[in-house]
Every structure is written in C-alpha cells, then in structure tokens.
C-alpha positions in Angstrom: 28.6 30.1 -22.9 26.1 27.7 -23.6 24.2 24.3 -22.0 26.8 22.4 -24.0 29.7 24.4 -23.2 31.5 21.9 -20.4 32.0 23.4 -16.6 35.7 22.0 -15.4 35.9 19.1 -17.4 37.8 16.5 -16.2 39.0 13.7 -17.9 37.2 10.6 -19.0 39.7 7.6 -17.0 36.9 8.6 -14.4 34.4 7.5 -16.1 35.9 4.3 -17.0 36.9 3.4 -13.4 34.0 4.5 -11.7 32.1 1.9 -9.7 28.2 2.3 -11.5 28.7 3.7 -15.1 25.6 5.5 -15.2 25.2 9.3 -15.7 22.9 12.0 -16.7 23.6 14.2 -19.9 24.4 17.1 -17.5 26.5 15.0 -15.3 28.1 14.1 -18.5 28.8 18.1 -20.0 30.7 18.4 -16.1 32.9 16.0 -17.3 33.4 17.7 -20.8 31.0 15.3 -22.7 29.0 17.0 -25.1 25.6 16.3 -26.3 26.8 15.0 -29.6 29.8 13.2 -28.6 27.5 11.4 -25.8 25.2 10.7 -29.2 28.3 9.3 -31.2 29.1 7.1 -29.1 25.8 5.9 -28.4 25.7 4.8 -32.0 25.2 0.8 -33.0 28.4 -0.9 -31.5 29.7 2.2 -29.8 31.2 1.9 -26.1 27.8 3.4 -24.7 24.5 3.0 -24.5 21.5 5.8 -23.9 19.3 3.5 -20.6 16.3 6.4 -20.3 16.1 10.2 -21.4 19.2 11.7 -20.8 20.7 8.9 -19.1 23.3 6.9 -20.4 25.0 3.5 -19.6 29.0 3.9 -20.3 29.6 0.8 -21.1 27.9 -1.9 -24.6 26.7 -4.5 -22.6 23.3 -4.9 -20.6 23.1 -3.0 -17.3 23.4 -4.8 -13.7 20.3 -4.7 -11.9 22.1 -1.8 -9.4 22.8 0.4 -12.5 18.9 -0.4 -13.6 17.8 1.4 -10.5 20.4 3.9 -10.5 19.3 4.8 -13.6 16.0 5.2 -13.0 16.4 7.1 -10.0 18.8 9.5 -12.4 16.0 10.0 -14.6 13.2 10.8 -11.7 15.8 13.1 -10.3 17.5 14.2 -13.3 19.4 17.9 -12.7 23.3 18.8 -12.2 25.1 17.5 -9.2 25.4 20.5 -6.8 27.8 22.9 -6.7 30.2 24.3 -4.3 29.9 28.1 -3.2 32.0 28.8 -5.7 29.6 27.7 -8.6 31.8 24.3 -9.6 30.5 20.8 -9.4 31.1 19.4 -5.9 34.1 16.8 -6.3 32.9 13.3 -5.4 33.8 11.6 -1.9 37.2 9.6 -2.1 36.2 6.2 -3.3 33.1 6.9 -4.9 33.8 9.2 -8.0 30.6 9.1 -9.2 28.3 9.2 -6.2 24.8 10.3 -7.1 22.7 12.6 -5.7 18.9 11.8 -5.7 16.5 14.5 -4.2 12.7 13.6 -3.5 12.3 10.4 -5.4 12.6 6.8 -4.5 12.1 3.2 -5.4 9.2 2.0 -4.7 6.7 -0.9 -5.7 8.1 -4.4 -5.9 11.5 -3.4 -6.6 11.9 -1.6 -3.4 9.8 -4.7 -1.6 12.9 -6.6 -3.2 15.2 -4.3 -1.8 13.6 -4.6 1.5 14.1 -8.6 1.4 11.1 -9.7 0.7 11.3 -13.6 -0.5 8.2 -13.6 -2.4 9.2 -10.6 -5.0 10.5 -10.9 -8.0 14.2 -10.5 -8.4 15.8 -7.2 -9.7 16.3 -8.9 -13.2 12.7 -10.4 -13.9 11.2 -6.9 -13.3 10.7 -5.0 -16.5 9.9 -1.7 -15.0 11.1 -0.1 -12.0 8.4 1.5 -10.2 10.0 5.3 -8.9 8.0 7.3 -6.5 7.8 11.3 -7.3 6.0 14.1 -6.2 2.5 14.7 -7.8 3.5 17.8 -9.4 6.2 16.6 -11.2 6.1 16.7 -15.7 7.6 13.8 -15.6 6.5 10.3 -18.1 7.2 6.9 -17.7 9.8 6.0 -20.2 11.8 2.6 -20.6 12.1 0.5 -17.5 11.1 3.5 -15.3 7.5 3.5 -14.4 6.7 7.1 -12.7 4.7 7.0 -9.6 3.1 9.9 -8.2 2.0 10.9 -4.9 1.0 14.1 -3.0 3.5 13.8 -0.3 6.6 11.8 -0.2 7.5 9.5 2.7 10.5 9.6 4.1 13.2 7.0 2.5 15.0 4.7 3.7 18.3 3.8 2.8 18.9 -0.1 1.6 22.0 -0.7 -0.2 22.5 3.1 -0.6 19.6 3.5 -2.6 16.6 5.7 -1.2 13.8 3.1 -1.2 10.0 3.9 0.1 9.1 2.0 3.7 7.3 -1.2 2.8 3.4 0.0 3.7 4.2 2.5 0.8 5.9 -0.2 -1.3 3.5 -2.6 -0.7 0.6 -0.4 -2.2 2.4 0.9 -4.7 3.0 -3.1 -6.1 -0.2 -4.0 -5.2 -2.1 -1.4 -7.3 -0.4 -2.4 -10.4 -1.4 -6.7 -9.6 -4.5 -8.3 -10.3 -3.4 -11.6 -8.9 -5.0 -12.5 -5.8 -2.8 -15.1 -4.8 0.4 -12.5 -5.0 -1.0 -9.9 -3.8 -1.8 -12.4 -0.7 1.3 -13.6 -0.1 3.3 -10.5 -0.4 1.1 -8.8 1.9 1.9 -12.7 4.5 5.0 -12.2 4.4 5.1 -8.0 5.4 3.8 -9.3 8.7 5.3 -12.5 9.1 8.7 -11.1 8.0 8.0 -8.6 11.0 8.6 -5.6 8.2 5.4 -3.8 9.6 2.4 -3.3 11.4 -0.8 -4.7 9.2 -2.6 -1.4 10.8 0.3 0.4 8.5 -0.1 -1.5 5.7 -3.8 -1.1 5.7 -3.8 2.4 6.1 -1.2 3.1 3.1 -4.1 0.7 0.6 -6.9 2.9 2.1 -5.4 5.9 0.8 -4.1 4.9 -2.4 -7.9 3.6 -2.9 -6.9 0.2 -3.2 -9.7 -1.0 -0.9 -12.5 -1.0 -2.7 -11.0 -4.0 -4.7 -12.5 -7.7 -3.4 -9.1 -9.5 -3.6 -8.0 -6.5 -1.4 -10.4 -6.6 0.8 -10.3 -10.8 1.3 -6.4 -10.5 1.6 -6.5 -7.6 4.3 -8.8 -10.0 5.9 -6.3 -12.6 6.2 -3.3 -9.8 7.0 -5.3 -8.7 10.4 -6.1 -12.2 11.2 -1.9 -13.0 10.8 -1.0 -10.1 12.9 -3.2 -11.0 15.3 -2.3 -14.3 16.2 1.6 -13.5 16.2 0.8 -10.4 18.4 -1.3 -12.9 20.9 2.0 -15.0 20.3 4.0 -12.4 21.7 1.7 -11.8 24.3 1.7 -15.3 25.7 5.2 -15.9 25.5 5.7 -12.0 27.8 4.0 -14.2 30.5 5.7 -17.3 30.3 9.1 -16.0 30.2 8.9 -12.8 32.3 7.0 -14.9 35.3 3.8 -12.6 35.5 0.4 -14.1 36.9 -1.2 -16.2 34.5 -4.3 -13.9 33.2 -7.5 -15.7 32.0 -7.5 -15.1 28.7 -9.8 -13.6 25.8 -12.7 -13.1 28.1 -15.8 -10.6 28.2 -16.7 -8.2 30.8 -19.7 -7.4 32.2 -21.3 -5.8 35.5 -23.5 -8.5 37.2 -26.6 -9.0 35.7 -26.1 -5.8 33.7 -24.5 -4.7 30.2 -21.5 -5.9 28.7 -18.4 -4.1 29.4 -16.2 -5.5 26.2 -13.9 -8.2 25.3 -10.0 -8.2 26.7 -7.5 -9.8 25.4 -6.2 -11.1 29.2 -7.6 -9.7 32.7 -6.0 -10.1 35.9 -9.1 -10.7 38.4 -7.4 -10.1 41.7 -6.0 -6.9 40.6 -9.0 -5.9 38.1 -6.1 -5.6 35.3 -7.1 -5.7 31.6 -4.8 -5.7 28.9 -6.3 -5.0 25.3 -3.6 -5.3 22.4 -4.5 -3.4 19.5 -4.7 -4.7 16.2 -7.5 -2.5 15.0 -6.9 -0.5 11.7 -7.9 3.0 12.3 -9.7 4.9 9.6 -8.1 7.6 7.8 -9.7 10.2 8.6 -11.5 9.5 11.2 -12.4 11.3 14.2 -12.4 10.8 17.9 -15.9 10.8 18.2 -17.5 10.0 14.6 -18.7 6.2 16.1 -15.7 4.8 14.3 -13.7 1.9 16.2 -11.5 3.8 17.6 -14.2 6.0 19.5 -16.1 2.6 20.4 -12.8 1.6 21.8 -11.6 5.0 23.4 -15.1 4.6 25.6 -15.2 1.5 26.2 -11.8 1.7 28.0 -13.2 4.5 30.0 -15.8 3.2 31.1 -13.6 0.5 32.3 -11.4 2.9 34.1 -14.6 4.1 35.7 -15.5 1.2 37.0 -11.6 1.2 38.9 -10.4 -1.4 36.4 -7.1 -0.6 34.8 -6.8 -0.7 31.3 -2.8 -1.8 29.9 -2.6 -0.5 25.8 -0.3 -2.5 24.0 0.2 -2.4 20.1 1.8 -5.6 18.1 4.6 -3.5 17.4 6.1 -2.8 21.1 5.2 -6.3 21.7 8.0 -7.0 18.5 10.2 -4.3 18.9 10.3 -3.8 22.9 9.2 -7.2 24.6 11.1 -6.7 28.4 9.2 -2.9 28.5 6.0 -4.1 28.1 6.5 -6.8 30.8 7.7 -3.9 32.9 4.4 -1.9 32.3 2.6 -5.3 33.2 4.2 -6.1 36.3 4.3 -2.4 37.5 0.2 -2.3 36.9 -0.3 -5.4 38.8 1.7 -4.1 41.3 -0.3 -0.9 41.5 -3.3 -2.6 42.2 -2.6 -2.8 46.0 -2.6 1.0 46.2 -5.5 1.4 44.6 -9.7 1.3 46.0 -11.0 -1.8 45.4 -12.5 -2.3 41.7 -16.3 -2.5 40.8 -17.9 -6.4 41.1 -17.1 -7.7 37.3 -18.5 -11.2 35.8 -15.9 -12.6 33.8 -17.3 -14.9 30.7 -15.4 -16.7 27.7 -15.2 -15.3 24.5 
C-alpha cells in the first residue's frame, strides 16, 4: 500500500451533492481519488479546479466566498479527516457529508472582522487574500488567496457561521498590521467599540503585542478609541442612575483632604455616604507589574489610600456596564446602603475636574 492507494473509497455522487465542494488531496484519496485523476481533471476545461496546494474546487466555475475561506482553512490545516478506532475515515454527520475538520487555525484579519459584522470591512469578495492565523512553528507559506499568519499562541476561536474565526482584538491587529491607511484603520478600530464587539483596553492590548504601537497613525487612532469608549462607558453610567433611581452623584470631581494633597479624580462620589465610583478605561501595560509605577499601580494606591481614609471605592469596567447594567446598579445601591454601618469617613474637599 501506498499514499495513493485509496482507504474505503466511496463513491463520487458525494462529492457532487455535497454542500461546499472543497477538499484536500488526502480527503480526496478517502474517497478513491488519486493524485493523477484529481490532476486530469484539473486540466483546462475539466470539471475541477486546484484553489491552493492540495486543495481543490470540484466544480469549473469561481469559488463562493464560503468555499474561499473553507479552502483556506483546508490548506492551514491540511491532514486526513480523523479516523475511527478502527483506522477508517470517520463517516460525516447526516446532512453534512463533507464537514471539515480544522485543528489550531482560524480566520483572521479583515476577513474574520467581516465575519464578525463589521460594516466598515470589505466584503468576502473584494478581499484578495484571506488572512489565516497558525501557530508560529508551523512550515507553512502563503500561497494563492491564503495569506499565513503566525503567532506564538493561538486564541481561542470563535465559531461564526461555522467557521473558527479569531475574537476581534486579535482580528483587528492582525488587519491593522497589514494597512497603512489612517483613515481605515480609524474607523475599523470606531466601529469595534461603537459596535460594542470589545473593550478598547482589549483591543489595545492585542496592537501592543503585535508591536503595532510604535506606528503614529496607531498611536493617533488608539487615542481616539479610549476617548470613544470612554464617553459610551460614562453613557452607561449616567443612564444606571437615571433609570435605576440611585442618588444623583456629583460628577467627575477631584478629591482632596482639606488644605492638603490631592486624593485623585472619580468619575461620581456620593458625599453623604463618602462613595466613589471610578470606571476603568485605562489600558494596562503588557507586562507590567503591580508595583513598577505603571497606571495601574498609580491607580491600585490611589484607591487605597482612599479606603484609608474610610471612603469606599466601587470598580466598574465598561464592559459590565455593557454586558451586566442591573448588577452594577445592585453593587451601587448595596454600597450606599452600607454606608450607614460604617465610621464616619475622613473630611474630603470635593472640586470640579
């Protein structure tokens, strides 16, 4: 027995009727499909075309944009289908006779931003490459519409429209380190947080280790990114009060002991019950640590000292504020509450920011 020596061949009406005509050479041999023949029929005006390396359209005309990225994703993952314990290709799910298998690889880039819904990508059919992420130590070369993309660890997919597609902070710097257009790169990173598809604190962290930060039109359109997510997480924060009836606050104030220091700014402080309530909308450092004089360890003290001076401090990122509204009222309320139990809080001047 040989590689082209076919493993329970079945017949080729399968093929025909299968829902994405798109399979590897080795997924081809399992149906009986030789090397050659596969060749033969790839030939000018045969019934099939050869899409990538090994991976072959059966049918003459131009892909669909689904068997574009199935094909790609063929080609990053490209191996048999997997077997059963007794050494035969697994049959295929009822329905599906063709379903692929795709182990650590992914789209990613704008394709997968696409995917994802995002209004300001390109469609599937203007893109000329696919971009698919794969492991670093892969030999594996971009070839045809598949552009390789190689990083140390995978992220974990998600699944959009069956396909394994990266999360969009890993999508979005995977598009944005192969743009040069300020104005694009702008707007996809817009609508990421105005879409509510993630946190910008995400997003920034995903450019700062693909080294993407060191790049000016980066740099002015993360500017613009924490600016957005800020003012829809304030947003969010000001409609909690309205519609959950909690105190009015006075808002975006500084602290500071009478006649002494400055404590910090708040984002909304409850006088009456020395409440604070700081959203987060910082983006932490990778790398950093908890006492290296990075903002996060500015933060983590200044809170502290708050606490010291009996003031409690509410946390709240921009994502529970999206994802979790009625909880975070619920903290709110049940701090304010609290307040009564508590010894009376250190004499604090409250100033506008």
């Amino acid at each position: 027995m040989n590689h082209e020596t076919p493993l329970s061949p079945r017949p080729l009406h399968h093929l025909a009727e299968a829902p994405r005509r798109v399979l590897t050479a080795a997924q081809l041999r399992e149906h009986g499909v030789s090397a050659a023949e596969a060749a033969v029929r790839c030939r000018a005006g045969g019934p099939w075309r050869q899409l990538l390396p090994g991976v072959f359209l059966l049918h003459p005309g131009p892909p669909t944009s689904e068997e574009r990225l199935h094909a790609v994703l063929l080609y990053a993952a490209r191996g048999p289908l997997p077997r059963t314990a007794a050494g035969v290709p697994a049959q295929p799910t009822a329905g599906d006779p063709q379903r692929p298998v795709y182990a650590d690889v992914m789209v990613t880039g704008l394709a997968a931003l696409t995917l994802h819904g995002f209004a300001t990508s390109p469609g599937l059919p203007a893109l000329e490459e696919i971009d698919v992420l794969v492991e670093r130590g892969r030999r594996l070369r971009s070839a045809g519409c598949a552009r390789i993309v190689r990083a140390a660890g995978l992220p974990a997919a998600e699944a959009v429209t069956g396909l394994p597609v990266a999360p969009v902070p890993r999508a979005l710097a995977d598009a944005v380190a192969g743009l040069s257009d300020a104005g694009t790169v702008q707007r996809l990173l817009t609508e990421a947080v105005r879409g509510g598809y993630c946190e910008p604190s995400a997003v920034v962290r995903e450019l700062a280790g693909a080294g993407l930060l060191g790049r000016p039109y980066v740099v002015d359109a993360v500017d613009l990114l924490l600016a957005e997510g800020r003012a829809l997480a304030e947003g969010r924060l000001y409609r909690m009060v309205r519609e959950h009836g909690l105190p009015d606050p006075v808002w975006n104030v500084d602290l500071r002991l009478p006649g002494g220091p400055r404590l910090g700014g708040v984002d909304a402080y409850w006088p009456q019950q020395a409440v604070a309530l700081e959203l987060d909308t910082r983006a932490p450092r990778p790398g950093g640590r908890p006492d290296d004089g990075s903002p996060c360890s500015e933060h983590a003290r200044r809170r502290e000292h708050l606490e010291r001076l009996g003031i409690t401090v509410v946390h709240i990122s921009p994502r529970k504020l999206r994802e979790s509204l009625d909880q975070q009222a619920i903290v709110v309320r049940t701090a304010l509450m609290a307040a009564a139990d508590r010894d009376p809080a250190a004499s604090v001047a409250v100033l506008p920011r």
